[in-house]
N, C-alpha and C positions, 0 to 999 in steps of 0.2 A: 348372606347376612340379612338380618331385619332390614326394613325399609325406616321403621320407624325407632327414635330415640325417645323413650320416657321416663316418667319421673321413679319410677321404683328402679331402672338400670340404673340409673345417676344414684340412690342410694344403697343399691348393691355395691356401685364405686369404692364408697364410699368407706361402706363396713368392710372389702378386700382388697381393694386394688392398692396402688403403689400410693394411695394416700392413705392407708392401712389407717382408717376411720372403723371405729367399731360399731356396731346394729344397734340401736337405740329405736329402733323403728316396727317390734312386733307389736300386737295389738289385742284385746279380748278387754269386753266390759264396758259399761258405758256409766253406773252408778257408782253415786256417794263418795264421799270421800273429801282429802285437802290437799291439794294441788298445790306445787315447788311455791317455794318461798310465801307458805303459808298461806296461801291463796284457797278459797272455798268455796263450791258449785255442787254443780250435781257430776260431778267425775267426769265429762265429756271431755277430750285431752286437746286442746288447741295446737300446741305447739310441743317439737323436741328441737333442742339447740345442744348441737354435738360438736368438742371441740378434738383437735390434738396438734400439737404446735401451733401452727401460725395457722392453717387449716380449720373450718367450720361450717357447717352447714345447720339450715335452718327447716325444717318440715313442719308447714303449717295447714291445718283442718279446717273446714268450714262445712259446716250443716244448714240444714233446709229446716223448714219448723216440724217435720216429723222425727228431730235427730236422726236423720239418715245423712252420711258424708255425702257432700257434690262438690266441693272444692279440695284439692294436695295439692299445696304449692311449695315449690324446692326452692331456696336458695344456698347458694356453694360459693364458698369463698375458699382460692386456692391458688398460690404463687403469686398472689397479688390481684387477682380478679375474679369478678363479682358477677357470678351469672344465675339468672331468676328464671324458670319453669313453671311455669299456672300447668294445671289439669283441673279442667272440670266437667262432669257427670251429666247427663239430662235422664230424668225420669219418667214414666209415661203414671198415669192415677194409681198403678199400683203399686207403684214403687221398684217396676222392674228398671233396671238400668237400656235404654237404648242407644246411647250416641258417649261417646269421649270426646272430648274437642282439647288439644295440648296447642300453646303457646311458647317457643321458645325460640334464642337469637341462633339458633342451628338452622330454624326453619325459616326463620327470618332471612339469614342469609343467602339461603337457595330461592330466595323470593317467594315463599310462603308465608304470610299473616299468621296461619296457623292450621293444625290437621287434625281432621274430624276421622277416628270409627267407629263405625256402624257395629251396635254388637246385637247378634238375634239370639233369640232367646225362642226354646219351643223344646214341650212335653215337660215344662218345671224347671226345666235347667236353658244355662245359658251355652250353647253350640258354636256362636264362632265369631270371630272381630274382622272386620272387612274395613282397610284403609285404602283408600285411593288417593295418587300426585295428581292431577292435572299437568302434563307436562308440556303445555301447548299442541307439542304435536304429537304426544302419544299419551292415554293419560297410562299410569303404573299401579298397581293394585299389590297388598300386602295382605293376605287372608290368614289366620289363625284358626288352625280347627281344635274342638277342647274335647280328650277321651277321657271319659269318666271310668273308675272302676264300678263294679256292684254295690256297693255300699254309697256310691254319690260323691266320692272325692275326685278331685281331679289328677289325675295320672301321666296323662299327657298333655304338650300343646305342640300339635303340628305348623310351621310355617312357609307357607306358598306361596310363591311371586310371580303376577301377573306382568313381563315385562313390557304389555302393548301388542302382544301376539293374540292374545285371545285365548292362551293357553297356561295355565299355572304349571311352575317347577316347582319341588322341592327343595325348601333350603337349608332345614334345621330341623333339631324339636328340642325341650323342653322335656324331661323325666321327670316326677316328684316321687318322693316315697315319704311314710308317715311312724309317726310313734305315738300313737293315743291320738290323742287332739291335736299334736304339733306336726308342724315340717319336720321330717326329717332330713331328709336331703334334696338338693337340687344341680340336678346335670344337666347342662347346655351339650348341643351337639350342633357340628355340620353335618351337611350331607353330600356326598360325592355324587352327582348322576350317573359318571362315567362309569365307577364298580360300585355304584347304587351298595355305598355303604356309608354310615359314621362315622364320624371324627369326634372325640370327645373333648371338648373347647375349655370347659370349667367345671371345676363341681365344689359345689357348697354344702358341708355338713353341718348340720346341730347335733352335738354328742349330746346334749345333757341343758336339759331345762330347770326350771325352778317349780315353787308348788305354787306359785301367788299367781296372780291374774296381770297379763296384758294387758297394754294401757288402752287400746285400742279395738270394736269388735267389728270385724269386718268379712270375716266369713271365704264363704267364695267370691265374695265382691273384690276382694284381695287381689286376683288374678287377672280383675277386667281394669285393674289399672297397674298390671303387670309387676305386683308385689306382691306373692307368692308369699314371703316369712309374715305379714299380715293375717294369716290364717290360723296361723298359730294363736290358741288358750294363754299358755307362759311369756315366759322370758328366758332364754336361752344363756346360761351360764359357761359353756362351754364349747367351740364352733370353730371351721377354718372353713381355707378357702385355698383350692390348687390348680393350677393351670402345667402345664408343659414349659411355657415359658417365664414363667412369675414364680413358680416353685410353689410351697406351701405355708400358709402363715395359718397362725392359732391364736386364738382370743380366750382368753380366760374372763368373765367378767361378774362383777358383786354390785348388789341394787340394795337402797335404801330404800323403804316402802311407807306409803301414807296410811291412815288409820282404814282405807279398805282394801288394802294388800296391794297396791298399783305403786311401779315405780317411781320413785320421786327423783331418783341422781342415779349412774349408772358409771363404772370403771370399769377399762377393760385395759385388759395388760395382752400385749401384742408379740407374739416371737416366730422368725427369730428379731434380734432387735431391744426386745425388752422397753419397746416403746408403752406410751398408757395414750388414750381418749378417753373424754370424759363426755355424758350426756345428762342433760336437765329437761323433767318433763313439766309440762302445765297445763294445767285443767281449769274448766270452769265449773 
């Protein structure tokens, strides 16, 4: 499994797991427009605030003065506790992204302040995310390799762990596939070394997007903070999420939109269950 826990898993959590929270969290566009509760900027989305039952979470944005994000920060609130994830970006003059640094009380607890990766970048694209533990007495490495197809999207992400040997294993990968501009879908896998095969862990589908624009435009930058549905143009009206052992749940969901096609309120009706979430976006 990964070494590392970030803030796009926790909202993946979020939109499928057993807190069957719905996505409120894909992205495209950065102009014009009047942000929730009649608020009015230039569309740059600050915050989503996603509820369902007693359950909430909070994803908040922060830009540098070129409007390029360098701050996602998570808060989740669930069964009664209140846990807070900083992520933030460092840039080098061009605005390539070099370095992640994540803060949270997971890493805290293993007596980690916090963890930095190193992401390189070379020939135009970004090629791989390199985290290292410090373990005292060993340190551990968690490497990310990124396959592109011909066209420039991303296809795969391989992950190898350095456990102190000096030698990387295999642990997983990561599948994408596409529908025009959006996600289409996304498979997690294990990887067995013994009969050097797959395991298929999760897969997340987007059947069916909308025509408006995503609140948020983040590109392939989506990936280097390990939120993949950020890549996506739309907004996804229709999407599940299956596992072996969780089964399959399906979100149906309808968006209120501000005067430049960007989400303002969002409902998703969840089954089986027949549960709802609701989400609120806000711009500046």
């Amino acid at each position: 499994m990964k070494l590392i826990i970030t803030l796009s898993f926790l909202a993946s959590i979020f939109l499928f797991s057993c807190q069957k929270e719905a996505d409120f969290s894909n992205n495209n566009g950065n102009s014009g427009g009047s942000g929730a509760g009649g608020s009015t900027g230039s569309g740059l989305l600050t915050k989503i605030v996603s509820k369902s039952g007693s359950d909430s979470s909070i994803l908040a944005f922060g830009y540098n003065s070129s409007k390029r994000i360098v701050t996602l920060n998570s808060t989740i609130v669930s069964a009664g506790t209140t846990t807070l994830i900083q992520e933030r970006v460092e840039r080098n003059a061009q605005g390539i992204i070099t370095k992640l640094i994540i803060k949270s009380p997971f890493y805290q607890q293993a007596g980690f302040d916090s963890i930095e990766t190193v992401i390189h970048y070379s020939g135009g694209k970004y090629t791989s995310k390199v985290t290292s533990f410090d373990a005292v007495i060993i340190t551990l490495k968690d490497s990310v390799a990124i396959v592109y197809d011909g066209s420039g999207k991303i296809i795969t992400e391989r992950d190898y762990v350095d456990d102190g040997t000096g030698s990387y294993e295999e642990q997983g990968k990561i599948d994408y596939t596409y529908s025009a501009s959006n996600i289409a879908s996304i498979k997690n896998y294990s990887y067995d070394a013994s009969s050097s095969s797959y395991s298929l862990e999760q897969t997340y589908t987007y059947d069916q997007y909308d025509n408006k624009i995503s609140p948020m435009s983040m590109g392939i930058e989506g990936f280097l903070f390990d939120s993949a549905p950020f890549y996506s143009s739309n907004n996804p009206t229709k999407s599940s999420v299956s596992s072996p052992l969780a089964g399959t749940y399906t979100y149906t969901t309808t968006y209120t939109y501000n005067s430049s096609n960007k989400p303002v309120t969002a409902t998703s009706t969840i089954q089986p269950g027949n549960s709802t979430a609701t989400g609120t976006y806000y711009y500046q």
